[in-house]
C-alpha positions in Angstrom: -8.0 1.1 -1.2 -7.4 -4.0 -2.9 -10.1 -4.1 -0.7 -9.7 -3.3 -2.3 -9.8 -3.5 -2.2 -10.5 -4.6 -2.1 -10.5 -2.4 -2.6 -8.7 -1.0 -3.2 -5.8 -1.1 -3.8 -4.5 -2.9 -7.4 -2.7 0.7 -8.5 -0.9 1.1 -5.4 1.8 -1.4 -6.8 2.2 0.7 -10.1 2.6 4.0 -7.7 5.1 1.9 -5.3 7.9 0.4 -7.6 9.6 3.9 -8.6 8.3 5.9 -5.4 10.3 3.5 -3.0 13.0 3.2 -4.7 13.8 6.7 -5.1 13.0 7.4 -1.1 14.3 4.5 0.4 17.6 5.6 0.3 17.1 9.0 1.5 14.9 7.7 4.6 18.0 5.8 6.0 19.4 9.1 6.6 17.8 9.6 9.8 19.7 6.4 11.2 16.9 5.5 12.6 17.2 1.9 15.0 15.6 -0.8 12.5 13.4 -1.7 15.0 12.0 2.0 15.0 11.9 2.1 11.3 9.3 -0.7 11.1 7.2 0.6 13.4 6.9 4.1 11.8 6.4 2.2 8.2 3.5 0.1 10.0 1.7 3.0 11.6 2.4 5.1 8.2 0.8 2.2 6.5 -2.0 1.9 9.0 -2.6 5.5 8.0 -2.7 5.3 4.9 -4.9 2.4 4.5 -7.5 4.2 6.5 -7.3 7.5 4.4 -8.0 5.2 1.5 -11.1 3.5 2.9 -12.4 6.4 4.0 -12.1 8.5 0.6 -13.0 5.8 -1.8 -16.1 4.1 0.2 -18.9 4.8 -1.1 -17.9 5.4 -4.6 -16.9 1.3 -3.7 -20.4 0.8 -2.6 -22.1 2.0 -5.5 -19.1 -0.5 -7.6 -21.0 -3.7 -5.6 -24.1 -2.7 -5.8 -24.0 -2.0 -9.8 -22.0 -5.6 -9.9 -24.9 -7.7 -8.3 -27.7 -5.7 -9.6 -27.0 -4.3 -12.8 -30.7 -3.7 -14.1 -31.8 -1.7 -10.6 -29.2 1.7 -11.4 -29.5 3.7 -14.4 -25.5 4.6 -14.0 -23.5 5.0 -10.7 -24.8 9.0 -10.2 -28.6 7.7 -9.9 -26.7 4.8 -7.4 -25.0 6.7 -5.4 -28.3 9.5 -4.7 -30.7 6.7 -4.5 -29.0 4.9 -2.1 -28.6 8.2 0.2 -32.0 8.8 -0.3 -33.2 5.2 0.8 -30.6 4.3 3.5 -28.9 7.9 3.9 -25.2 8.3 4.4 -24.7 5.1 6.9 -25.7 3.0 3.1 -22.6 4.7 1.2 -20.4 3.5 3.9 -21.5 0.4 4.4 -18.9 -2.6 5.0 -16.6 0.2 5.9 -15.5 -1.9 9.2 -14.3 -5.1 6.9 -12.7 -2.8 4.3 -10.6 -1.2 7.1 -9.6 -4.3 8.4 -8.2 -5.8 5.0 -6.6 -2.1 3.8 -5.3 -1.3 7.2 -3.5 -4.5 7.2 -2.2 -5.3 4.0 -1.3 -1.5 3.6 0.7 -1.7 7.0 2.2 -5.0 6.6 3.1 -4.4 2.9 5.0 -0.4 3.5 6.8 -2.2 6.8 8.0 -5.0 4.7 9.1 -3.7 1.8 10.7 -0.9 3.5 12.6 -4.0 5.9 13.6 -5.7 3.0 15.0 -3.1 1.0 17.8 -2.8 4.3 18.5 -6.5 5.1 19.3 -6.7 0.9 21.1 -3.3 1.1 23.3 -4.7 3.8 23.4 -8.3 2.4 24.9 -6.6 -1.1 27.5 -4.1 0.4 28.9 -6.9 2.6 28.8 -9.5 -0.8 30.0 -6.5 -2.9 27.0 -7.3 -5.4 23.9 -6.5 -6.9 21.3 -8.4 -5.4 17.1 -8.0 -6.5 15.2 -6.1 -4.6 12.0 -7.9 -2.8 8.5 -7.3 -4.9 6.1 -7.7 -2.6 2.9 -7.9 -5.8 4.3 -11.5 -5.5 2.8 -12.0 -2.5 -0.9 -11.0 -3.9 -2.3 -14.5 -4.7 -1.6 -15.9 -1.5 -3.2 -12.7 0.4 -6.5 -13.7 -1.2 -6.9 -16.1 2.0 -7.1 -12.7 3.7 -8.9 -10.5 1.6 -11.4 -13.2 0.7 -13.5 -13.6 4.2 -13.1 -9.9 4.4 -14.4 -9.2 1.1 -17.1 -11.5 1.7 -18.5 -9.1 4.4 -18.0 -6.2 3.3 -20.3 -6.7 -0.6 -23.0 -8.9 1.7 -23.4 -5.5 4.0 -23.0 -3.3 0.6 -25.9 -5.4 -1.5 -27.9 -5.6 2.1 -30.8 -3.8 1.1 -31.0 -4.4 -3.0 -31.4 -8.5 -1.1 -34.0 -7.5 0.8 -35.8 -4.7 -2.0 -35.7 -7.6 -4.5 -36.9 -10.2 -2.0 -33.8 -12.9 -2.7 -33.4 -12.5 1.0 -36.4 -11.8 4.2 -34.2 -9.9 6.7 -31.4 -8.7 5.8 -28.5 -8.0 8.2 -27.1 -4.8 9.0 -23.8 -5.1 10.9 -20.8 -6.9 10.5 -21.1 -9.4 13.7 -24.8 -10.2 12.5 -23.3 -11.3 8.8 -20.2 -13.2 10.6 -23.2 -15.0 12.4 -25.5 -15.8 9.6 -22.1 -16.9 7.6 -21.2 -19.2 10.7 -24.5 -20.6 11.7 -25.8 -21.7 7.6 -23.0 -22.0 5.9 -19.6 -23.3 7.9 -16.7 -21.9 8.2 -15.9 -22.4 4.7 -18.4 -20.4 3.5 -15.9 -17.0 4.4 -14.2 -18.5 1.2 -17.1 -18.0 -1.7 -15.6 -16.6 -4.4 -11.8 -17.7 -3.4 -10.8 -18.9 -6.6 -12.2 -15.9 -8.7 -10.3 -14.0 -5.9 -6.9 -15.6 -6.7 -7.1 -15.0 -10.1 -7.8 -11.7 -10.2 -4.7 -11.6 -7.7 -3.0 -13.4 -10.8 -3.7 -11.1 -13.2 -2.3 -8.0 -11.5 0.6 -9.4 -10.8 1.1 -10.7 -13.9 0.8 -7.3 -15.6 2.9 -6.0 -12.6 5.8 -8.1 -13.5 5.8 -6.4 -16.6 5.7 -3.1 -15.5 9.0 -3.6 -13.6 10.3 -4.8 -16.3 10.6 -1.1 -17.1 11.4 0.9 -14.2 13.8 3.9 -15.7 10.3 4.6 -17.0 8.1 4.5 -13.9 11.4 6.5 -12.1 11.2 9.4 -14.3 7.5 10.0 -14.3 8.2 9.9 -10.3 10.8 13.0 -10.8 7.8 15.5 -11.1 6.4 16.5 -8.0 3.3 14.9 -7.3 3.4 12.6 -9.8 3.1 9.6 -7.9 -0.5 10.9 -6.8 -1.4 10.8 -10.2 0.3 7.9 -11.6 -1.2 5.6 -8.7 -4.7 6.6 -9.8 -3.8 5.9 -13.4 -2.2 2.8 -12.7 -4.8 1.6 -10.7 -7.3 2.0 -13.5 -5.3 0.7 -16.0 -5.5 -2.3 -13.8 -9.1 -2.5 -13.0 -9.9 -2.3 -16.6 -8.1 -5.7 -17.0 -9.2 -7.6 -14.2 -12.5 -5.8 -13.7 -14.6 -8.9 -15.3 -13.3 -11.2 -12.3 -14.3 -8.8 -9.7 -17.7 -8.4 -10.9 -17.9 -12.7 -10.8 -16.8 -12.5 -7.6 -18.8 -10.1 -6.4 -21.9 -11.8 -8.0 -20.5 -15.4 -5.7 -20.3 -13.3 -2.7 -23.2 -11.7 -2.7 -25.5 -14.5 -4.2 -24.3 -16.9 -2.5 -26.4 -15.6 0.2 -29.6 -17.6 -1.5 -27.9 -20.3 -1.9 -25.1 -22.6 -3.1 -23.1 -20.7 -6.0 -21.4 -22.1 -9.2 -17.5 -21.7 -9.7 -15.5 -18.8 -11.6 -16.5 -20.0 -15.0 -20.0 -21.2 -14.8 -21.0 -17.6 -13.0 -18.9 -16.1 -16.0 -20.6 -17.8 -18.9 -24.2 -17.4 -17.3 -23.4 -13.8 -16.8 -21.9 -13.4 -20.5 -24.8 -15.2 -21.9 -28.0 -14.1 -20.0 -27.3 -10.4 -19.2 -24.3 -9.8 -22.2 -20.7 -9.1 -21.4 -21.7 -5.6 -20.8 -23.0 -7.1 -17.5 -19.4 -7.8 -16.5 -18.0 -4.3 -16.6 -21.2 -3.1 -14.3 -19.9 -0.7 -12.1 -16.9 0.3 -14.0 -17.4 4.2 -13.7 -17.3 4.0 -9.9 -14.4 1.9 -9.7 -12.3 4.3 -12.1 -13.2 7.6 -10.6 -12.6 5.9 -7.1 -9.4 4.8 -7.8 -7.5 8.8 -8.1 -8.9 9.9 -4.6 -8.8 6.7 -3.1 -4.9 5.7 -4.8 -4.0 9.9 -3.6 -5.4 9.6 0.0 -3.2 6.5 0.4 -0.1 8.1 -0.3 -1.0 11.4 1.2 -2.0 9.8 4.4 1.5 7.7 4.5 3.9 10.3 3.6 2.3 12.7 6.1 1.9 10.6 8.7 5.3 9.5 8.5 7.3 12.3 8.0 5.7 13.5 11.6 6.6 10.7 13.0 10.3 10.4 11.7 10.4 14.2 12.7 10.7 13.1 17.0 14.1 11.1 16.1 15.7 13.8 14.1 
């Protein structure tokens, strides 16, 4: 839940191409004004975004923290109970305030545009008498890593906030999202928000790539959305088969982010190789456990907390 993502969020495109296009059509039933229809998909999406942070955080924490220090953890069971024993039930939920920020409003913005899209090209094709494509938001991905980047930033910085300060890279560390902003303003410039940009976009890249192939087959995606509660599933399993791909790039960028705290970083590559060659590529998929298992209740609580949110809503203009 990108973010994201970062959470959270890669499978969420898998779980959206045939779920949309199978309700889309039904949800202009209600005649709803246009103008109320966006605002229910917004706040639905709000929803959403939030029930996705909220279920998958900590298991997202223990992903950042197994990235940046993959020697300290035996796996990400021995993560998750020694950093409840240390820091208590505030550490798994660290960054939560940055996460919600970047899920809330991609989540929003992305269900209230598709869902405004889908009508305008509806409209545009009956009065045309054509078939016209519909809008894929994935394409927008890269260029939302100008968003999710600076949020990202904060949110592993607070996550790897006390493995920093245990392994004395750092001398204080900084608790709270408004101290990191600070730190982040005062030493390094605005531009420093964007550490790890580039690893960012392509990880961006690759998802959409592989999206662009997966709707290059959408009878396929529809019928495993005919059985009820599919889409739950498929968004987790999507999502996974995702992070497995672009997994390597997040850990890189995770590494920048969070190591970049000490310091000036190296770029995408340099970080790569250093990483492939001093710690072995095994070092790269670091937190890989976490990120799958997260991905079913984070990907479910997404879709859960849209659908019911929304259906309420759409239930006072019957």
């Amino acid at each position: 839940m990108r973010s994201a993502a970062d959470d959270v969020s890669s499978g969420q495109q898998l779980s959206r191409f045939g779920r949309f296009d199978r309700e889309t059509s039904s949800n202009n039933h209600h005649g709803s004004h246009p103008a109320v229809q966006a605002v229910i998909d917004l706040s639905a999406g709000a929803v959403g975004g939030a029930a996705c942070v909220f279920s998958g955080q900590p298991l997202d924490t223990a992903k950042v923290k197994m990235q940046t220090f993959p020697t300290m953890y035996r796996g990400f069971i021995h993560c998750v109970t020694a950093t409840y024993k240390q820091v208590g039930l505030r550490g798994l939920y660290q960054g939560t305030t940055p996460a919600l920020m970047a899920n809330i409003a991609e989540n929003s913005v992305l269900f209230m545009s598709y869902g405004f899209c889908q009508q305008v090209i509806r409209l545009a094709a009956a009065a045309q008498d054509t078939v016209l494509r519909k809008p894929a938001p994935a394409q927008w991905r890269p260029f939302s890593s100008l968003v999710l980047c600076p949020t990202e930033l904060v949110k592993c910085r607070l996550q790897a906030m006390y493995e920093m300060e245990a392994s004395g890279k750092i001398a204080k560390s900084q608790n709270t999202v408004w101290s990191v902003v600070k730190s982040i303003m005062r030493h390094e410039g605005p531009q420093g928000f964007f550490q790890g940009l580039t690893t960012t976009i392509a990880r961006e890249a690759r998802v959409l790539l592989l999206l662009r192939r997966l709707r290059a087959e959408p009878h396929r995606l529809r019928r495993l959305h005919e059985v009820r509660g599919s889409h739950h599933v498929s968004g987790g399993f999507g999502g996974a088969c995702l992070w497995l791909v672009v997994y390597p790039m997040d850990c890189v960028k995770s590494r920048i982010q969070v190591m970049s705290m000490t310091g000036k970083q190296g770029g995408f590559f340099k970080t790569f190789m250093n990483i492939a060659r001093t710690e072995g590529v095994r070092a790269l998929y670091s937190g890989l456990t976490p990120t799958l298992v997260r991905t079913f209740p984070a990907n479910g609580a997404l879709f859960l907390g849209y659908e019911a949110s929304r259906k309420l809503m759409m239930k006072q203009f019957d």
